[in-house]
C-alpha positions as CSV (number, residue, x, y, z in Angstrom):
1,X,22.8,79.8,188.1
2,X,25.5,80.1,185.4
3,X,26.9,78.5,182.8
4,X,30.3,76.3,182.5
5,X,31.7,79.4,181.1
6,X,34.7,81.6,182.2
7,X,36.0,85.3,181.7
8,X,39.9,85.5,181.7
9,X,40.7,89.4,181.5
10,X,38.4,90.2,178.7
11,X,38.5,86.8,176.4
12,X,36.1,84.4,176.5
13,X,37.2,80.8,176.9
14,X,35.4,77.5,177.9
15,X,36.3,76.0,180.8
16,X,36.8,71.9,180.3
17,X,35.1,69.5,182.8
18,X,33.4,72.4,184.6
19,X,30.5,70.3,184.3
20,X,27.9,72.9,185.0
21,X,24.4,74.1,183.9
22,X,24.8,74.7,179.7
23,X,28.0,73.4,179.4
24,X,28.5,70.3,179.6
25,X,31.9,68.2,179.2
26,X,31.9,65.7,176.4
27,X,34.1,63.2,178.1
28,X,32.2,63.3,181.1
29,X,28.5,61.1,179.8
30,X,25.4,62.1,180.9
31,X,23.3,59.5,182.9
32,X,21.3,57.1,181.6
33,X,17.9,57.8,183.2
34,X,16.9,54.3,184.8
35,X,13.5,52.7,186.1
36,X,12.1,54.1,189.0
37,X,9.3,53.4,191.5
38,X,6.6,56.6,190.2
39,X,5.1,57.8,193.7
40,X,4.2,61.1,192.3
41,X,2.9,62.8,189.3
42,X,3.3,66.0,187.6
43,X,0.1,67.4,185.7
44,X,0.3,70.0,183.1
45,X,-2.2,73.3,184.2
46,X,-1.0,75.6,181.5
47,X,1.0,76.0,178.4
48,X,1.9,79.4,176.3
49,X,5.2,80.7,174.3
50,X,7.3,84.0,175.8
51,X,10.2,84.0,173.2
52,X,13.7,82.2,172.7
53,X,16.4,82.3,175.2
54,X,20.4,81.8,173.6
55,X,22.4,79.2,175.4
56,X,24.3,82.2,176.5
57,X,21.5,84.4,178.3
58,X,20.9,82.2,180.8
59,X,20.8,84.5,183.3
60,X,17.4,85.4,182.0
61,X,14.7,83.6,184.2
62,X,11.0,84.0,185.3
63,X,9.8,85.8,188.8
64,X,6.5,85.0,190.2
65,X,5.4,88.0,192.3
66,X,1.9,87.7,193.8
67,X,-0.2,85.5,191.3
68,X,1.6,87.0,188.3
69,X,4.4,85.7,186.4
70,X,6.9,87.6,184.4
71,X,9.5,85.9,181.8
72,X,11.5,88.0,179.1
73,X,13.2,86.7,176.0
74,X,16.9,86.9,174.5
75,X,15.5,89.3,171.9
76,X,14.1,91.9,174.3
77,X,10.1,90.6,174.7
78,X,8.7,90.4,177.9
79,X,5.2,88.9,178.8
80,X,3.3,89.0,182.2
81,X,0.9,85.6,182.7
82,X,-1.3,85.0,185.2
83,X,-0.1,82.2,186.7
84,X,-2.9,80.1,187.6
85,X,-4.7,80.5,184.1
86,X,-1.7,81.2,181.7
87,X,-3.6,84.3,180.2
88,X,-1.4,86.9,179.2
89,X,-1.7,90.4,180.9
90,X,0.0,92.6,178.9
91,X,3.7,92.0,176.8
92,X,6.2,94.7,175.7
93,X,9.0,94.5,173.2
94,X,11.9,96.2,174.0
95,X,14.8,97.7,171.2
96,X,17.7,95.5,172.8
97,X,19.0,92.7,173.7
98,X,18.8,91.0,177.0
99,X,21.6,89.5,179.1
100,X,19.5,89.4,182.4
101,X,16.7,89.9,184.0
102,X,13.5,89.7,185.2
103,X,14.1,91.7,188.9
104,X,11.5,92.8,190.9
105,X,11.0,95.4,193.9
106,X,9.5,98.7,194.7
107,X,6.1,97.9,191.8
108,X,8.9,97.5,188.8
109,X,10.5,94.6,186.8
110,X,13.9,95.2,185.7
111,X,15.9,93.5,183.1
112,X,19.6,94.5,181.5
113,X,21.7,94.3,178.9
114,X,25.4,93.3,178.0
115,X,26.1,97.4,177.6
116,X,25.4,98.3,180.8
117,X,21.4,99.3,180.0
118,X,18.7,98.4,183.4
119,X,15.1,98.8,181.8
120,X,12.8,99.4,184.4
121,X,8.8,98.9,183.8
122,X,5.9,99.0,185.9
123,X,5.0,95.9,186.8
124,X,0.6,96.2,186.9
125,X,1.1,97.1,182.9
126,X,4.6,97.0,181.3
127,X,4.9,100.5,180.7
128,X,8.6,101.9,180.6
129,X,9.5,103.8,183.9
130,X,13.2,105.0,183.1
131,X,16.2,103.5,181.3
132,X,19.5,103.6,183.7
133,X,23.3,103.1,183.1
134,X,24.9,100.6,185.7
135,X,28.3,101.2,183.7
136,X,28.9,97.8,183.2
137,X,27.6,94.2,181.6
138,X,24.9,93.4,183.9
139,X,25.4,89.8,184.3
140,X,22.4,89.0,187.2
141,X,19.0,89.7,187.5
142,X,19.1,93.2,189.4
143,X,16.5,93.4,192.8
144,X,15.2,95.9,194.1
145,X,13.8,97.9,197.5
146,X,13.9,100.7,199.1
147,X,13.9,102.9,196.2
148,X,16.9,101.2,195.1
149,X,17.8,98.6,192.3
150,X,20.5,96.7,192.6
151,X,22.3,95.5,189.8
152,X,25.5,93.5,189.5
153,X,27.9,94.0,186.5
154,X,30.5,93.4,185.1
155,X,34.2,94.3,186.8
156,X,32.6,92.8,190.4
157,X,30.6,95.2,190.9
158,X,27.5,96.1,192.7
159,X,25.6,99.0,191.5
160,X,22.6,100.8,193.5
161,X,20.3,102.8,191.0
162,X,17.6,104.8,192.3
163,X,14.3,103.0,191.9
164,X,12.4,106.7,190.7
165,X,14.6,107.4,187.8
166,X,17.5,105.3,187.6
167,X,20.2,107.5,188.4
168,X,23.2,105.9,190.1
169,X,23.2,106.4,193.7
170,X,26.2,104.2,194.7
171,X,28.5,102.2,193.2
172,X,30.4,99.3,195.2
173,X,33.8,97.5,193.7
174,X,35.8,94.4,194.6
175,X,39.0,93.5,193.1
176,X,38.5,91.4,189.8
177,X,40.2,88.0,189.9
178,X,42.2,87.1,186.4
179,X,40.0,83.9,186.2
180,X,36.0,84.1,186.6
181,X,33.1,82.0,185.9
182,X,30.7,84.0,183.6
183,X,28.1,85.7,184.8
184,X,27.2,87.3,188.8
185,X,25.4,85.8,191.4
186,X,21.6,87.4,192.1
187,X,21.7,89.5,195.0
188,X,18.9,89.5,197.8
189,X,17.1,92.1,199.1
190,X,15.7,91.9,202.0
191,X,13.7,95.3,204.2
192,X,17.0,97.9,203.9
193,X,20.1,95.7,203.1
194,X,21.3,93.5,200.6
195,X,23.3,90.1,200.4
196,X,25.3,90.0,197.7
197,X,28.4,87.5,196.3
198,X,31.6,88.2,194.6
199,X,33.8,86.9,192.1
200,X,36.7,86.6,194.4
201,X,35.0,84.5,197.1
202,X,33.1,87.2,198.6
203,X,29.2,87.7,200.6
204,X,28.8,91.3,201.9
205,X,25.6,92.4,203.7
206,X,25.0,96.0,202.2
207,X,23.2,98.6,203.3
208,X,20.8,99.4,200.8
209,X,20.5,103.2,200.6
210,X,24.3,104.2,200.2
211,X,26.2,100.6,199.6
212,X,27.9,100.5,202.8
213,X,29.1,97.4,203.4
214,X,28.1,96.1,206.9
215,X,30.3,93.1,206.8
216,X,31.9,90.8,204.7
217,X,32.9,86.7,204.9
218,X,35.2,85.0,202.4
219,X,33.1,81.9,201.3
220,X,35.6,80.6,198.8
221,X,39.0,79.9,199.0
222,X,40.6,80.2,196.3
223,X,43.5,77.3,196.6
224,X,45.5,76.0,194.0
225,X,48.5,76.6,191.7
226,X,46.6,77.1,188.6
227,X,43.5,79.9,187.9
228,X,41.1,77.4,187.1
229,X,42.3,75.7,190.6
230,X,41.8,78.7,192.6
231,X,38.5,79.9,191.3
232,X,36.2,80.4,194.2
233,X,33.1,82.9,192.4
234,X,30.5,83.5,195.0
235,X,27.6,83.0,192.5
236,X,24.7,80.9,194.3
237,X,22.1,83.9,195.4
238,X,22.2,83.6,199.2
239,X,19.3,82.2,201.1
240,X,18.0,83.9,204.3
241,X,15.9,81.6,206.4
242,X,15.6,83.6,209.9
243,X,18.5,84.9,211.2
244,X,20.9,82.3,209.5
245,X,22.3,82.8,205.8
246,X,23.6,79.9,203.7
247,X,25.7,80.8,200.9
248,X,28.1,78.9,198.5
249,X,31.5,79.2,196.4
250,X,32.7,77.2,193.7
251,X,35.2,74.3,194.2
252,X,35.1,75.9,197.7
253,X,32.1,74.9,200.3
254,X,29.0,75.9,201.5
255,X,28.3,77.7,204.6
256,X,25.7,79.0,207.4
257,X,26.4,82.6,208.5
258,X,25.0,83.9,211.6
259,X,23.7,87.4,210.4
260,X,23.3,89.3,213.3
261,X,26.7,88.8,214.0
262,X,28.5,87.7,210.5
263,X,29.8,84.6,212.3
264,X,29.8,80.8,211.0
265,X,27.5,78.2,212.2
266,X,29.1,75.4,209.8
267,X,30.7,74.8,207.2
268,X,29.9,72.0,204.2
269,X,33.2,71.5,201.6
270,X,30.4,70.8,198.8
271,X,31.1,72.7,195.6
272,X,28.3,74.8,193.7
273,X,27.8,77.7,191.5
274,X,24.5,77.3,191.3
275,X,21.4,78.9,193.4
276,X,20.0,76.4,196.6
277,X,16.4,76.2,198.0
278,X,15.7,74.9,201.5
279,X,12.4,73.6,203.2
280,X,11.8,73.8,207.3
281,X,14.9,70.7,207.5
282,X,17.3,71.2,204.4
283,X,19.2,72.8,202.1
284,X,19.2,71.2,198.7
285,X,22.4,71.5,196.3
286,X,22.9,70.7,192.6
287,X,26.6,70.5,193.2
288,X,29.1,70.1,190.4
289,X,28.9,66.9,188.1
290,X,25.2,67.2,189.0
291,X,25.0,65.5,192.1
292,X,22.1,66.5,194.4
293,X,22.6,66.9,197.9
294,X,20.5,67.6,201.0
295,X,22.0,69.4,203.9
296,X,21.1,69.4,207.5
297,X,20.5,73.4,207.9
298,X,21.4,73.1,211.4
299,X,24.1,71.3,211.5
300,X,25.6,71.3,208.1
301,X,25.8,67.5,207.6
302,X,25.7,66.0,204.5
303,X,21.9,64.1,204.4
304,X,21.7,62.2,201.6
305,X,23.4,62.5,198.0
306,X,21.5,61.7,194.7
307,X,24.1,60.4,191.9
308,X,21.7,58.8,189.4
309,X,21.2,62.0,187.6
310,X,25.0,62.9,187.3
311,X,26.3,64.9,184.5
312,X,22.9,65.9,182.7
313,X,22.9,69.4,183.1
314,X,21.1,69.9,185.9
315,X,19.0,73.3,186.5
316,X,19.5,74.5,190.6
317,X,17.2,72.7,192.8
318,X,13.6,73.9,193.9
319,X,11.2,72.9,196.7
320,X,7.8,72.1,195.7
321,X,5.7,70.2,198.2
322,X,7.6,67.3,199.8
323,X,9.9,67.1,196.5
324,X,13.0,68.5,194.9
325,X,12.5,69.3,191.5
326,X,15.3,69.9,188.9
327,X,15.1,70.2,185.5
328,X,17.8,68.6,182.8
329,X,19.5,69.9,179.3
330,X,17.0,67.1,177.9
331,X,14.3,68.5,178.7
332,X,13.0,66.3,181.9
333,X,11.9,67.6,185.2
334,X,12.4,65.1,188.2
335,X,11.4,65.0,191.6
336,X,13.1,63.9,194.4
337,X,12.3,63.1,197.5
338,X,12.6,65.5,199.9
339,X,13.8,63.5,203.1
340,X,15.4,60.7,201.1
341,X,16.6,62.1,197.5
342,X,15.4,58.8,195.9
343,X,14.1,59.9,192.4
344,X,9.8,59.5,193.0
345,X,8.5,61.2,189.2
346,X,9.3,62.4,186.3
347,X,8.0,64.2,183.0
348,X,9.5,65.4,179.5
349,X,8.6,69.1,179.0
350,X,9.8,69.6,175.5
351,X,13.3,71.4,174.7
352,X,15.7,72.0,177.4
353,X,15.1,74.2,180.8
354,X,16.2,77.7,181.0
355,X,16.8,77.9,185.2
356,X,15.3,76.9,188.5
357,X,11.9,76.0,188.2
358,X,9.9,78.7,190.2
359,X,8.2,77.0,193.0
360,X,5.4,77.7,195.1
361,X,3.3,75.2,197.5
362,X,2.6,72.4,194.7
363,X,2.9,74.5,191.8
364,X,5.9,74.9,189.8
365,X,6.4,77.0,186.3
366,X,9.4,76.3,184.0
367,X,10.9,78.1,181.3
368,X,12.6,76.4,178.5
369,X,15.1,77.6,176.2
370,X,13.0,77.5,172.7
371,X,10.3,79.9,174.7
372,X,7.5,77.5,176.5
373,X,6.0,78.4,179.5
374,X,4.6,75.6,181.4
375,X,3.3,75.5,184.9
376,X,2.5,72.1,186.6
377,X,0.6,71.2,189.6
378,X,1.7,68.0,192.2
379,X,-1.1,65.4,191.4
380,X,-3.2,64.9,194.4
């Protein structure tokens, strides 16, 4: 996920009916939530504070690893909870400020900073393990495996730190477009390679000790006289079901890759920056204006579409039980149904979500932007 936000060469401007995540275009209303048939509730387990997140950190989310949950704050704080209780474990404050984070892999969390710093701590007690340079903004949650974090920066770049110290063990570059949406796409790690997306339209599987890259597919096209017409950032983290990878571009299309052999399945001309989940049937969307979509995995048809939620900010989708549930800049979650999109609960959590709710079975935990950290539970 990232926000309606662009980079063009080193000047920050806004970009006008982007319509995404933390940035949402005045002309363009949010939704008027209407009355709905409640099939399904949401019941509050646990609520405790982490710290603030600004509107522009958003790259800053929660992982769940095991049956402990870290989050991190704007100002440097991160907390583990356990996540079925909400009791904190331990919490650190760090001496900078965040721009990303929290990464797991190889028994450490990382998190970054705007200046190129990747913090890594040990994730059984939050004490510091090393402090690396990835030369760059890092502008995604690094991951990590192998022995080696992988941290995406500024400059579309891809930068492989060794997981014992920190050093840099390889660096991978693309070209920069002139035009880019703010922010890098979270790469995923899975055994000894990586997936990873790029600014100019770009998923490469990487080998994950030396950053060769195994192959490459342009996902986005970038068509159109104008820059803002031909962006076509690779930002939704890919999602690996199998042998089969789904991955997205903005004002581009989403596709199935066959990984094995790094050829398409299908092809979907749905637009998204934003990350995807997917259940044993479907790949769920927040696409731009907010519009949820399911999408048959196998054959890349368009399922059912969910408009009643348009243009309210929508967090990226996430599975939990037989529902989709997505968060809004007004601080509801909804839930969805998972075969039919119709819209079967919802609940105000307080101040506005930070990211994708992290799912698991019928739990979910959700971090706003003011600091709460609340987990819920699908009512029986």
């Amino acid at each position: 996920m990232k926000p309606g936000f662009i980079f063009f060469a080193t000047v920050l401007v806004f970009l006008a009916g982007c319509g995404t995540f933390g940035g949402r275009e005045e002309q363009n209303p949010p939704a008027k939530l209407e009355p709905f048939a409640e099939t399904i509730k949401l019941n509050r387990i646990w609520k405790t504070t982490s710290g603030k997140i600004l509107n522009s950190n958003r790259q800053i989310q929660p992982v769940l690893v095991d049956t402990i949950l870290y989050t991190a704050s704007s100002d440097g704080k991160i907390n583990a909870f356990d996540a079925e209780t909400g009791n904190r474990i331990w919490s650190r404050k760090l001496k900078l400020n965040l721009s990303a984070g929290i990464g797991y892999g190889d028994g450490l969390i990382f998190v970054g900073s705007e200046e190129g710093e990747v913090i890594a701590l040990y994730a059984s007690n939050g004490e510091p393990a090393w402090v690396g340079d990835a030369k760059g903004g890092v502008l995604a949650s690094p991951a990590g495996g192998m022995n080696i974090a992988v941290v995406p920066t500024s400059g579309n770049k891809i930068v492989g730190l060794s997981s014992t110290d920190g050093s840099a063990v390889w660096t991978l570059s693309e070209t920069t477009p002139r035009l880019l949406l703010r922010g890098r796409g979270r790469p995923l790690v899975v055994t000894d390679v990586v997936l990873a997306g790029f600014d100019n339209g770009k998923l490469m599987l990487i080998r994950l000790d030396n950053g060769q890259r195994l192959w490459e597919v342009r996902v986005g096209e970038a068509i159109g006289k104008t820059e803002i017409e031909r962006l076509a950032d690779v930002d939704a983290r890919p999602v690996l079901i199998n042998d089969t990878v789904y991955a997205a571009a903005y004002q581009s299309r989403i596709v199935a890759i066959d990984a094995p052999t790094a050829k398409m399945i299908w092809e979907n001309k749905i637009s998204t920056n934003k990350d995807m989940d997917a259940n044993d049937k479907h790949l769920y969307v927040v696409a731009e204006g907010d519009i949820v979509y399911a999408i048959n995995r196998n054959t890349g048809e368009t399922v059912w579409e969910q408009d009643k939620l348009e243009n309210r900010n929508l967090t990226p989708p996430a599975v939990i039980g037989s529902f989709i549930m997505v968060g809004d800049s007004m601080g509801y979650i909804h839930l969805l149904n998972a075969e039919t999109g119709e819209i079967s609960g919802r609940v105000k959590t307080g101040s506005e979500l930070l990211s994708q709710p992290v799912t698991r079975g019928s739990s979910a935990w959700v971090q706003t932007l003011d600091g709460d950290v609340i987990a819920w539970q699908l009512a029986e």
